[in-house]
N, C-alpha and C positions, 0 to 999 in steps of 0.2 A: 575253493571256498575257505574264508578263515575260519580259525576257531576262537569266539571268543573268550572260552572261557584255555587256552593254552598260553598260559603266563610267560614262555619262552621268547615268542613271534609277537614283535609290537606292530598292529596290522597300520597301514596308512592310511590316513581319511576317504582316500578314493577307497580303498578296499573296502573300509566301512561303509560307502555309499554303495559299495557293491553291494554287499551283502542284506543292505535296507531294502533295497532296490525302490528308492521311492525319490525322485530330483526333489522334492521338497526338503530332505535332509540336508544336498549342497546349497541350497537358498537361504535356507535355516543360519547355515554355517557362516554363508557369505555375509548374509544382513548382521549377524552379529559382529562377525568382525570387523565389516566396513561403518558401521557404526560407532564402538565401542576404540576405533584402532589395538586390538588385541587378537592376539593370535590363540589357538586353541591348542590343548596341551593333551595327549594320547596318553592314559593312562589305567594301568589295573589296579581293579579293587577288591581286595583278598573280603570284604565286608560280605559276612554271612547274610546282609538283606540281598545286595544285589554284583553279586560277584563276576569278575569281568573286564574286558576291556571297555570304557567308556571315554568321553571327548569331555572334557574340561574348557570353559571359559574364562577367565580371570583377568581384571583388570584393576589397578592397583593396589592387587595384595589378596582382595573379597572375588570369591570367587562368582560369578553372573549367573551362570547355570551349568549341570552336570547333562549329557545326554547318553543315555543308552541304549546304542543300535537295537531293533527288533526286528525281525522281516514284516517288511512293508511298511513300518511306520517307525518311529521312536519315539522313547519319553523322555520327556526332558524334566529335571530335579530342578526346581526353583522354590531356595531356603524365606521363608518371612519371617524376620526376625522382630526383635521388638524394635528397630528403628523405621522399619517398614510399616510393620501392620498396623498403624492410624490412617497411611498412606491408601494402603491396601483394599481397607476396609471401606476408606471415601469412595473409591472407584469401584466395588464387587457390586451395586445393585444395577450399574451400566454394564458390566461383563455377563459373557453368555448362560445362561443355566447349568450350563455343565461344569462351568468355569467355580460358579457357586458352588457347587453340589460340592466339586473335590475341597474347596475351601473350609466348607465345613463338616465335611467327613474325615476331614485331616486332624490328627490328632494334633495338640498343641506340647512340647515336651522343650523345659528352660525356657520358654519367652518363642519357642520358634515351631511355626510348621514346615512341614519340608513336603512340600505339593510335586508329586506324581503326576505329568499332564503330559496322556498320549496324543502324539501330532500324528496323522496321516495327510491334512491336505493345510491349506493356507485358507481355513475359515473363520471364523468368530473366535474359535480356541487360540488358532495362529497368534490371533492379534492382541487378544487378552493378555497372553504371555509375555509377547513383543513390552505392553505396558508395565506387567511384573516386572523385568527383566530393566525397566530402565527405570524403573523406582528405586529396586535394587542398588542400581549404579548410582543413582542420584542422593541414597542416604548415609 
């Protein structure tokens, strides 16, 4: 079993799908990056919110989403900045209630929220995000 938080051992994405133990996290993985053509970037973050090994998206330059392993499920960090959130905003009374909720329970800090959205299966939330995440790339 890895340790995420042992800054020494950069665990591999299978190990991380180890440790999620959840295939929605490799599908996750895969649709982003067959999507987006970008690869994911394995990375620790010494950051007193959430400190860790986590999985990076980025594609040219802006990073898409931050995911971090949890058993059984992950969340994934997806920033709304102020080029997004017109965007955002258009599409949140079509996304799922839950989708809302984190929306507007997210604080807003410089022009940006940085929305925490636990995935455990490919539901309403899955696809919500899927749309975040290519707004993201689109602005």
């Amino acid at each position: 079993m890895i340790d995420l938080q042992d800054k020494s051992t950069c665990p591999a994405l299978e190990e991380l799908g180890d440790y999620i133990k959840n295939p929605v996290f490799a599908e996750f993985c895969a649709e982003i990056r067959n999507t987006y053509k970008c690869n994911e970037k394995i990375e620790f973050s010494s950051c007193s919110w959430e400190r860790g090994w986590n999985v990076k998206f980025k594609k040219a330059g802006k990073t898409l989403c931050t995911i971090y392993p949890r058993e059984f499920y992950f969340t994934v960090m997806v920033v709304v900045g102020r080029k997004e959130k017109e965007y955002v905003e258009a599409i949140l009374p079509e996304c799922s209630l839950e989708l809302q909720e984190i929306y507007h329970r997210t604080k807003e800090g410089n022009g940006q929220k940085w929305l925490m959205i636990d995935i455990e299966d490919q539901g309403s939330l899955y696809s919500d995000l899927l749309r975040f995440i290519q707004i993201r790339r689109n602005c």
